[in-house]
N, C-alpha and C positions, 0 to 999 in steps of 0.2 A: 756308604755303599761301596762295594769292593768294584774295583775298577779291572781285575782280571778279568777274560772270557771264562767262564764257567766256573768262577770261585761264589762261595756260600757268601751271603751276607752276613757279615758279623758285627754284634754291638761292643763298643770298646768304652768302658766308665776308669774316669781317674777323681779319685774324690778330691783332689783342689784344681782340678781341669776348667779350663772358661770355655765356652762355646765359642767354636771357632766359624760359625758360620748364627745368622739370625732364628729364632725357634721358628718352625713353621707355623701360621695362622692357624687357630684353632680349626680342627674338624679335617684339616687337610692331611694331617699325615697319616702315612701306613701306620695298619696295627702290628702293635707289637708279636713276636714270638712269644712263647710261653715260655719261660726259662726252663732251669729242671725244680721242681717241686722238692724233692726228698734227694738232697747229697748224698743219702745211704748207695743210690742206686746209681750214683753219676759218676763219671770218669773225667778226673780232673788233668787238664794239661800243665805243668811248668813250662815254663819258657824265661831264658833268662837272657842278660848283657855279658855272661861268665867275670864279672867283678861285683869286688867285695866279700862278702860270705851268703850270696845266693844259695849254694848249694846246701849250706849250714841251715838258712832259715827254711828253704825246703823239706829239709828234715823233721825239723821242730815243728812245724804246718804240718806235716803227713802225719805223724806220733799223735797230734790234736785231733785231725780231723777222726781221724783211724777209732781213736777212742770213742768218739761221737757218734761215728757212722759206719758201723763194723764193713759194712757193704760195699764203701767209697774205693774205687779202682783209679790209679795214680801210672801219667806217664809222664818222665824223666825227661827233663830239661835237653839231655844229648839227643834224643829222637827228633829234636829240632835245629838243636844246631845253635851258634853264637849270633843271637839278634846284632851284634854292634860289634863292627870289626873292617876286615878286610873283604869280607864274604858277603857281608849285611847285607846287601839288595838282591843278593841271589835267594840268602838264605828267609827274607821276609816276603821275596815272592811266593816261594814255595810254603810259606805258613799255612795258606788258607787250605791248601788240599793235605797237607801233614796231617794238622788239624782235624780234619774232615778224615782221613785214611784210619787216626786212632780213634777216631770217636770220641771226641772230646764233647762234653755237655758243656764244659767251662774250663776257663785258660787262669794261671794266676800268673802273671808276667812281671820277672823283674826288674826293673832299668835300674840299679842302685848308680848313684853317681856323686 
């Protein structure tokens, strides 16, 4: 849960991530959001650390998805800003309403390191 005043709740999955906290007991936790169903219709955010070839693989992602989902609406890594740097804490505050201001259904965030 986002700990800003008036930022969105957002879910964050890393596929070899461990839970950093215990699962709740069954029945207890809030229901989920519904994701977006049809990527055709969704507007996908990047978000990157600007190292490595993030912006390379963003490319090759968009050209994929694009092919698949002629529909799928893409915003650019820069509308965000460098997650990991000098700026970082300004710039990961201000994610949740960025986020929220472009309409993002889904973020694909890069940390390469």
């Amino acid at each position: 849960m986002s700990t800003l005043k008036n930022s969105p709740d957002v879910e964050v999955v890393w596929p070899l991530g461990r839970r950093s906290r215990p699962a709740a007991p069954a029945g207890s936790a809030p229901p989920r959001k519904a994701g977006p169903i049809d990527l055709n219709s969704a507007t996908v955010a990047f978000v990157w650390t600007y190292a490595r070839k993030g912006d390379d693989m963003y490319r090759i992602m968009q050209g994929m998805l694009k092919g698949e989902y002629p529909d799928i609406r893409f915003v650019d890594h820069d509308a965000f800003g460098n997650i990991h740097g000098a700026t970082e804490t300004e710039v990961v505050a201000a994610l949740p309403r960025l986020l929220q201001e472009a309409k993002a259904d889904v973020a694909v965030v890069g940390i390469a390191g």
